[in-house]
N, C-alpha and C positions, 0 to 999 in steps of 0.2 A: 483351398480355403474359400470361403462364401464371409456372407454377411449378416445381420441381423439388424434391422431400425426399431431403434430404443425411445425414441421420441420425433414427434411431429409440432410442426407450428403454422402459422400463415399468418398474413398482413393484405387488408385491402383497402386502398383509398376511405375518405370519410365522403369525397361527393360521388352522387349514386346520378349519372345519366343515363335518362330514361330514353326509348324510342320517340314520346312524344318531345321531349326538349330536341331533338333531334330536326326536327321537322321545322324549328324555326329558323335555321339554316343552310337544312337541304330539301332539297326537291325528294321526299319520301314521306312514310306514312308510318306508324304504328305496323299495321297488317303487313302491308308489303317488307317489313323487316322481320318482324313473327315469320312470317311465312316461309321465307327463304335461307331462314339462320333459327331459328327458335330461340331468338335472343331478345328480349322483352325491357332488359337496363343492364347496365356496366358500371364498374367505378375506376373515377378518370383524378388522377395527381395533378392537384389544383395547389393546395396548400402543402403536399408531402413531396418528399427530394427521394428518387430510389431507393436512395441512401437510406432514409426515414423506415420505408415500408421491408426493404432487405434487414435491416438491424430489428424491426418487431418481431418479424416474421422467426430471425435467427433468437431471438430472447428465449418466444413462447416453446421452440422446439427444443432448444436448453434446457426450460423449467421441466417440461414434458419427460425427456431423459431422464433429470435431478444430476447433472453434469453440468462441471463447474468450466468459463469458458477457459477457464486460463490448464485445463486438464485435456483441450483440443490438439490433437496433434496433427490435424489441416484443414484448411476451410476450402473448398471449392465452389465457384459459383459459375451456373450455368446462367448466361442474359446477354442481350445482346450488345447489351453495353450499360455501362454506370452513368451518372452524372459527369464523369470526368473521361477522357483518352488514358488520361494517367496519373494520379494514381487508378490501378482496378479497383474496381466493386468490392471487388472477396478481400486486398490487403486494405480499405475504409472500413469494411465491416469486423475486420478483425481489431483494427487501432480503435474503434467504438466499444469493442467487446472486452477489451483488456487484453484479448488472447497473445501468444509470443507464438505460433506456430507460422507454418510459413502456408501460405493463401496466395490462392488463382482466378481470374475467369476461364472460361470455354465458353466458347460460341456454336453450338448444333441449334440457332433457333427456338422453333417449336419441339424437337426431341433431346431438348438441352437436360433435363432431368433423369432421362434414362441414361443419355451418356454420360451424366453426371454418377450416378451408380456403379458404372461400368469402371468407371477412372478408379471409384474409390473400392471396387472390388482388386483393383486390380495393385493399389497401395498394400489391401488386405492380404495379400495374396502370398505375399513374402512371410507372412506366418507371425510377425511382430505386430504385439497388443497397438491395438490405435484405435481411435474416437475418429469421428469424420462428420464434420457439418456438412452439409450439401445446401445449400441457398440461390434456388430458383426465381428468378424475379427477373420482370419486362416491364417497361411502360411504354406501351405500345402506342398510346397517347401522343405521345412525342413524336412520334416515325412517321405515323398515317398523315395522307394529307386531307382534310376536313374538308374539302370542295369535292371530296371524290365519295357521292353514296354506297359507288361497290365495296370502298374497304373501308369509308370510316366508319359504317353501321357495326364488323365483325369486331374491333378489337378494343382493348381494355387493358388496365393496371392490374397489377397483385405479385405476390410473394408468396412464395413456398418453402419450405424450410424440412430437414430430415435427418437426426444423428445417427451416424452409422457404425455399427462395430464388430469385431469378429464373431462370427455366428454362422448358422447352416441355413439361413432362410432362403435365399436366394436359387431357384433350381435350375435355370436358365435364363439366357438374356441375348440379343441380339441387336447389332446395328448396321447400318449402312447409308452409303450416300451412292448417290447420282448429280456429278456435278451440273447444276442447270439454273445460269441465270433470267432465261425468259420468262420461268414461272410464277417466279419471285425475286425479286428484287429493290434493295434498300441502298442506293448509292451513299458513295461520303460525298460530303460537302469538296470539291476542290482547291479550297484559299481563293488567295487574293492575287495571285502573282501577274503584273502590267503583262507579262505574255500572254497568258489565257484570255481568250476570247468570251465572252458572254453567252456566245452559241455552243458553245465547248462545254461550257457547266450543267454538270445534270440537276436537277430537283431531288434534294436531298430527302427525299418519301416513298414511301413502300406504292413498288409500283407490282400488279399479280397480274396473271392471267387466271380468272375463278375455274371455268370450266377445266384446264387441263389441273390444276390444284385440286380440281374435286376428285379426276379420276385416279388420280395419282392418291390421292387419301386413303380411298375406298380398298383399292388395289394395295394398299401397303400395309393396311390394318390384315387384312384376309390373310395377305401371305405371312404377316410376320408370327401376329398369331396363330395359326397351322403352323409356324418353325419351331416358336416357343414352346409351345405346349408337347410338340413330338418329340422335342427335346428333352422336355422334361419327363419324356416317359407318362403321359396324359392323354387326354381326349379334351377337347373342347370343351366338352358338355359338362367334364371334371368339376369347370372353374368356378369357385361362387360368385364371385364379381370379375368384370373386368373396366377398368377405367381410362375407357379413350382420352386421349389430349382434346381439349374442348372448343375446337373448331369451329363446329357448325352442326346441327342437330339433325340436318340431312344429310351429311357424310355418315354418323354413325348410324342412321337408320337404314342404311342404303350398305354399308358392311356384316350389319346385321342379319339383313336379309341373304345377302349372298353366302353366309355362314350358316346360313338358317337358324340362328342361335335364337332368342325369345330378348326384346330389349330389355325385359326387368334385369337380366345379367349385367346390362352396360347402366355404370353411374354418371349422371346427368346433372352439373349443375349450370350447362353453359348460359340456362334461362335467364338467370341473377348477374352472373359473370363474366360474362361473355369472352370472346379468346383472347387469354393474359399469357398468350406465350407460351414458354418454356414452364412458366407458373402454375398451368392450369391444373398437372397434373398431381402436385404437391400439396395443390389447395382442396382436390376433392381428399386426398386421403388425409389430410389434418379434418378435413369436415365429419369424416367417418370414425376418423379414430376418438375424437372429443365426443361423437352424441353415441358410442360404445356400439356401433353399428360391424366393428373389426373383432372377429371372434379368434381366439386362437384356433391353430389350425387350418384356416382359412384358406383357401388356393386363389391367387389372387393374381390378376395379369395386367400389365399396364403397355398402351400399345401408342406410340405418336410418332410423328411426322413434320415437319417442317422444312422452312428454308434451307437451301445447300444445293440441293435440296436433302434432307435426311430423313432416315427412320430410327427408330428403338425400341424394342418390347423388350418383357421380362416375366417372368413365370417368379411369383414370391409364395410364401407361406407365411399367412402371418403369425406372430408370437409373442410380442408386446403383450 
């Protein structure tokens, strides 16, 4: 069994920060964040709750289906976390949606969306009719720490959304981790307990090393793509689009080249949006499939990477 996505949606913040708002608080410039991210504004959850932008996001890709929510037979949600420990993300979004199915989080970070595919290929798989929400969504907002210009310039809010059902679209897919905290890492908060010591507490903020993130990026797009695609009985060159996780504008140019692929393949929106995560990757294909840019037939590869550290690609065909 495989898959087929019948509808897409997304959700992004209403306030849009720019590189220059940026500046009135850190030590950086407009250029020097263009330069080293191609990332020009973000939109950052000021007035919206995860909660808020996961539930749009889950609506638009409902109405897109014509799938009724209470006919979902599971929500899955890749993010790193909800507004809450507990209840998850995916059983809020489901109590907002009316739905009665039973709902999850997972956590693969930034390849939260592919492994989100992979789970619901693999519900598919048993052969029994089922719908599947996937609801992708980070507010990366919250995690970064804003004193720090190396990571609070890269990231952003958003949601991504994608109902999935039995269908042949799907030609391969892969994922993988390498456990590695020094690369990245978001510690928890540890309470209050009179034992712990003060010097004992971490800083509850995404703490990266960029450089080895970058080579580690570059190197996981190359290889995964070269698996997906041989997998699927393809060439590279097959593919009409392929849509990296939206990191940083010089990770994809720099796997591009190593692929010697042409960047017009690779879809770009990180300029506007800058990296929402797990989100990014749902959000370019809602951008695509609404301005009719998704043709049928389409050979379509989506390739990301993130914390764990992990990876995921996927070789699709579109058919919507």
């Amino acid at each position: 069994m495989s898959f087929s996505i019948i509808g897409t949606g997304s959700a992004l913040p209403k306030t849009i920060q720019t590189n220059s708002d940026l500046t009135a608080f850190l030590d950086t410039s407009h250029d020097w964040i263009l330069s080293r991210t191609g990332i020009e504004a973000r939109h950052i959850c000021i007035e919206e709750s995860i909660l808020d932008i996961a539930f749009t996001a889950s609506i638009n890709a409902l109405e897109n289906a014509d799938i009724n929510p209470k006919h979902l037979d599971l929500i899955i949600c890749p993010t790193l976390g909800g507004d809450t420990i507990t209840p998850s993300l995916a059983c809020l979004v489901q109590e907002k949606l009316g739905a009665t199915c039973p709902a999850f989080d997972i956590n693969a970070a930034c390849s939260g969306f592919v492994y989100g595919l992979d789970v619901a290929d693999a519900y598919l798989s048993r052969g029994k009719p089922m719908t599947i929400l996937i609801i992708a969504v980070d507010a990366m907002s919250k995690l970064v720490d804003w004193t720090d210009r190396s990571t609070a310039v890269l990231f952003a809010d958003g949601a991504g959304a994608a109902v999935v059902t039995n269908g042949d679209d799907l030609k391969s897919i892969y994922l993988s981790a390498v456990g590695n905290q020094h690369a990245l890492d978001i510690p928890w908060a540890k309470g209050n307990h009179p034992g712990l010591s003060e010097k004992e507490l971490p800083i509850p903020y995404l703490i990266m090393d960029g450089p080895e993130v970058y080579r580690f990026a570059i190197t996981a797009i190359c290889d995964d793509l070269r698996r997906v695609t041989r997998d699927a009985g393809i060439a590279l060159e097959d593919l009409d689009l392929i849509i990296p996780h939206q990191a940083n504008q010089r990770i994809i140019e720099g796997a591009a080249k190593r692929l010697k692929l042409p960047m017009k393949k690779f879809v770009l929106r990180v300029k506007n949006q800058g990296n929402t995560s797990a989100a990014s990757i749902p959000l370019v294909l809602d951008d695509l499939n609404r301005h009719g840019q998704l043709k049928p037939g389409m050979l379509i590869a989506l390739t990301a990477f993130g914390g764990g550290l992990t990876t995921g690609a996927c070789v699709l065909t579109w058919s919507k």
